[in-house]
Each structure stands twice: as C-alpha cells, then as structure tokens.
C-alpha positions as CSV (number, residue, x, y, z in Angstrom):
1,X,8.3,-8.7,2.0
2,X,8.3,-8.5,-1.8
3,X,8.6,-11.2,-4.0
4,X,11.0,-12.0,-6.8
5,X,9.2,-11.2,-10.4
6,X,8.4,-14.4,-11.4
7,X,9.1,-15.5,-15.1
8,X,6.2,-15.3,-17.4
9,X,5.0,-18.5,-19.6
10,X,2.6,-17.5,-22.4
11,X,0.1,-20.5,-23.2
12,X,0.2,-21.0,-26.4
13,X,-3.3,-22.9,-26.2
14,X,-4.9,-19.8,-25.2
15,X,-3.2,-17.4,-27.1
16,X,-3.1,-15.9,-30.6
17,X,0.0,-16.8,-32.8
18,X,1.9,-13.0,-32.4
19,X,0.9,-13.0,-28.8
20,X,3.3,-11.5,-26.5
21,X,3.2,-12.4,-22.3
22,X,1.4,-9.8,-20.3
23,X,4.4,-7.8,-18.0
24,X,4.7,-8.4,-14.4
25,X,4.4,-4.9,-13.6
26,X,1.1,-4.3,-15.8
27,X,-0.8,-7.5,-14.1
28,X,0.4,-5.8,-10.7
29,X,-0.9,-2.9,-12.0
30,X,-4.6,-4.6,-12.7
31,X,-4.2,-6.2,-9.0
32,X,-3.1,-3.0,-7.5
33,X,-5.9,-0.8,-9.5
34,X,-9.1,-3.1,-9.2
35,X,-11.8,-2.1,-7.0
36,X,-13.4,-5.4,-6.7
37,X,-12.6,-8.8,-6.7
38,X,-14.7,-12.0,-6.7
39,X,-13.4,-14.6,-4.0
40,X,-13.6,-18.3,-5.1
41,X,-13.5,-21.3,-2.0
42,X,-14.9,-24.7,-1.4
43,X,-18.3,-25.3,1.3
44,X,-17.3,-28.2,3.4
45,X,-19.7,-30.5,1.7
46,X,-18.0,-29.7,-1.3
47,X,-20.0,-27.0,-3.3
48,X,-18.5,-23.6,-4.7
49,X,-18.8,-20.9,-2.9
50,X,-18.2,-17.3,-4.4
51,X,-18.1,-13.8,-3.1
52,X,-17.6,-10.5,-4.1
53,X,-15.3,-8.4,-2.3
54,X,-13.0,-5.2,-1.5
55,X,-8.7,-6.4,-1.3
56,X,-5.5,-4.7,-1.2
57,X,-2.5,-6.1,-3.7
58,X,0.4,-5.6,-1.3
59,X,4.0,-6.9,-1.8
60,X,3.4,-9.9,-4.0
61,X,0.6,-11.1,-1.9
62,X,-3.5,-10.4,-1.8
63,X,-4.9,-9.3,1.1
64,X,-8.7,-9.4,2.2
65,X,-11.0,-9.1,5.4
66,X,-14.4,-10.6,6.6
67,X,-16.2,-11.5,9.3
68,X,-15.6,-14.2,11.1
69,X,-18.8,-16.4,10.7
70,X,-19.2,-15.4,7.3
71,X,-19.6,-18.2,4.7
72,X,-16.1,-17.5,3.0
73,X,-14.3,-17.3,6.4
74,X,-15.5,-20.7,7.3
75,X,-14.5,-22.3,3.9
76,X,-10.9,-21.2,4.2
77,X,-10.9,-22.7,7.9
78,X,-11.7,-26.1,6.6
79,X,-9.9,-25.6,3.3
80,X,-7.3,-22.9,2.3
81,X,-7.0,-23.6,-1.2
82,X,-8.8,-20.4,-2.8
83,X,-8.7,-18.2,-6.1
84,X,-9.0,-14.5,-6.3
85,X,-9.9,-12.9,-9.5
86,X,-10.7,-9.5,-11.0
87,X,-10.9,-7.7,-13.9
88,X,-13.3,-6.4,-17.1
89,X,-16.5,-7.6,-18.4
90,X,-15.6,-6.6,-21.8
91,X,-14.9,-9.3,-24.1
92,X,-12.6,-8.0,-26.7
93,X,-10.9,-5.4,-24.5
94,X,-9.1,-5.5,-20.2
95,X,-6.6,-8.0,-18.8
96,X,-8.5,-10.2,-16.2
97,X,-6.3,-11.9,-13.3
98,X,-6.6,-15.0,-11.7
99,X,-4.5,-15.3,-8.2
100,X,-4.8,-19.0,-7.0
101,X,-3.1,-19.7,-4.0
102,X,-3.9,-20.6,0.2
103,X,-5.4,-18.2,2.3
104,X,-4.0,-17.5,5.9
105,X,-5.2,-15.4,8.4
106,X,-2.9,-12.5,9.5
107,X,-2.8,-11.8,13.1
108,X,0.7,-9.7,13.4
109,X,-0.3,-6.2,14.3
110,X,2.5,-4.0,12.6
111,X,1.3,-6.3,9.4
112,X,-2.5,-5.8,10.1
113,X,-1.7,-1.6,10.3
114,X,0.0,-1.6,7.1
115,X,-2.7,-3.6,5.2
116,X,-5.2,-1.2,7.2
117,X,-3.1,1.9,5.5
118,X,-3.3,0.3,2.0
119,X,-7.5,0.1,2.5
120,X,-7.6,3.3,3.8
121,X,-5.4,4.7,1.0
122,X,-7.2,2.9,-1.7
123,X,-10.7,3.0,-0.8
124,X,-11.2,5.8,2.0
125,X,-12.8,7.0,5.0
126,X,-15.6,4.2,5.0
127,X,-12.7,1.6,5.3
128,X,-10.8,3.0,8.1
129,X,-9.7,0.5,10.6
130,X,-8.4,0.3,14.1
131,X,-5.9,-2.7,14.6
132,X,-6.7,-4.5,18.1
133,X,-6.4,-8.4,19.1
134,X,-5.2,-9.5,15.9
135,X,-8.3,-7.9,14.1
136,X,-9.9,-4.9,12.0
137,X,-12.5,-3.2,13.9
138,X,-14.2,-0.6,11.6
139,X,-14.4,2.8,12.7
140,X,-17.6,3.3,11.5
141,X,-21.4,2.9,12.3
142,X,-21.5,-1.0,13.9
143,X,-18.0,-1.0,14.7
144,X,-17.7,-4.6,12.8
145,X,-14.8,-6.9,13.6
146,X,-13.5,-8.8,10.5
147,X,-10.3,-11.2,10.2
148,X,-7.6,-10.7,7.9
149,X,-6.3,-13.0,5.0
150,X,-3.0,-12.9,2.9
151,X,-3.3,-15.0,-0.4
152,X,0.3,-15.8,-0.9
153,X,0.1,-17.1,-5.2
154,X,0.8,-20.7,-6.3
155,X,-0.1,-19.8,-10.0
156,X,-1.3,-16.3,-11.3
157,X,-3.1,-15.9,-14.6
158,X,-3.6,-13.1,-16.3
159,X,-5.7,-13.1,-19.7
160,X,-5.1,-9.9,-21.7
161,X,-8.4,-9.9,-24.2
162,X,-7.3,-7.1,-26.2
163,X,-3.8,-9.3,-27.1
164,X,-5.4,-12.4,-27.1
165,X,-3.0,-14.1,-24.6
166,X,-2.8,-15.7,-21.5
167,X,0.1,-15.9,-19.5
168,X,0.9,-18.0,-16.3
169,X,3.7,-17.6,-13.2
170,X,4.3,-20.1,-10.9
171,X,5.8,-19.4,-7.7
C-alpha cells in the first residue's frame, strides 16, 4: 500500500539561504536507485551497531533481509527503533537519505513474493529467492534462510549537498 506524499519541511538550520526542499519523487528516486545502504540499530547493552546492506524501496516503506542470528536481527528483536541511510561520499555533490523509523518482520507470503520480485528485479540472479514459511530461502549455493523487515518511516531526511539543503517529512 502506498503512502500519501508527505509535505516537505526545509530546515533552515541546515540549509543555505536560496535553498529549495528536495521533491518527494527525487528522494524516492535516491531510495529506489541505491545499491547499498548502511543499517543503523542499538546492541542490547546499549552500543551502536551498524551494517551494510542490500534493500528494496517499495511502496513508501524500506524493505531488507538477514539472517536470523545475525547481530542486526537480534537488535531489532529487542529494539525496533532503527535508521536506514544511503547515498554519496562526495561532499559537494549527491542527495543522501536518512529513513528513521521501526523495523518489523514480514511474514505474509503474497508480500514476501513481491519484495522477492523487487530484489530480483533490482539486483539479479544472485538474489533470487524462494518464498516458504514466512522466509527467503536463496536459490543459490548454501541455500541461506534470512527474515524479512519492512521499515515503515517516522521521519525521512534527505540532504541534497549540491543545494545545500536538508529537508525533513514526518509521517
């Protein structure tokens, strides 16, 4: 289910004095296009924990996979509260994007194929999945299980370096 385009807030803090908001559809576009993201979550005794990882930007929401007992999958079961992030190392130049918002896993099948597609579509053969028991199973050598989150957004950021602005939804 798509989301109603949020209205965009410039932060004038952070932004130069003729800075215009960064479009809905162009930070979409930055989610949509990455090929990497960086995962940020909480350890249970407190320290950060970040990872780097493949996601799919589908219908408003951010969706990622892992295994089970990996460290990133066991921060989210004690604590949800995450932030997703991508975008350029450049410093004058690229829009970077900050999704913050709760993790939850994804167990519904029919939702589980279509996020499966969107991998397949985006990043190929290597990322095909079967959909069984609420779970990816790869396809390929190992046959690796992995869980599925959605990252539904609280707050997106999106800092556009080459227009010196930052610009915040709330949902």
């Amino acid at each position: 289910m798509a989301i109603d385009e949020p209205v965009a807030e410039l932060d004038p803090r952070f932004s130069a004095p003729d800075a215009l908001p960064t479009s809905w559809l162009r930070m979409e576009k930055a989610l949509r296009g990455a090929e990497t993201y960086w995962l940020s979550s909480v350890r249970g005794d407190g320290r950060p924990h970040v990872s780097t990882l493949l996601a799919v930007w589908l219908d408003g929401a951010a969706y990622f996979c892992t295994g089970e007992d990996e460290q990133k999958a066991r921060n989210i079961q004690r604590s949800p509260l995450c932030a997703l992030t991508t975008g350029s190392n450049l410093l004058n130049e690229g829009l970077d994007v900050v999704v913050e918002g709760t993790a939850e896993q994804i167990s519904e099948e029919s939702v589980l194929r279509e996020i499966a597609d969107s991998y397949l579509d985006k990043y190929g053969e290597a990322w095909r999945f079967e959909v069984r028991d609420g779970r990816f199973h790869g396809t390929g050598g190992g046959g690796n299980v992995a869980v599925v989150y959605r990252i539904r957004p609280a707050k997106i950021l999106a800092f556009d370096k080459g227009g010196s602005s930052q610009t915040r939804w709330r949902f």
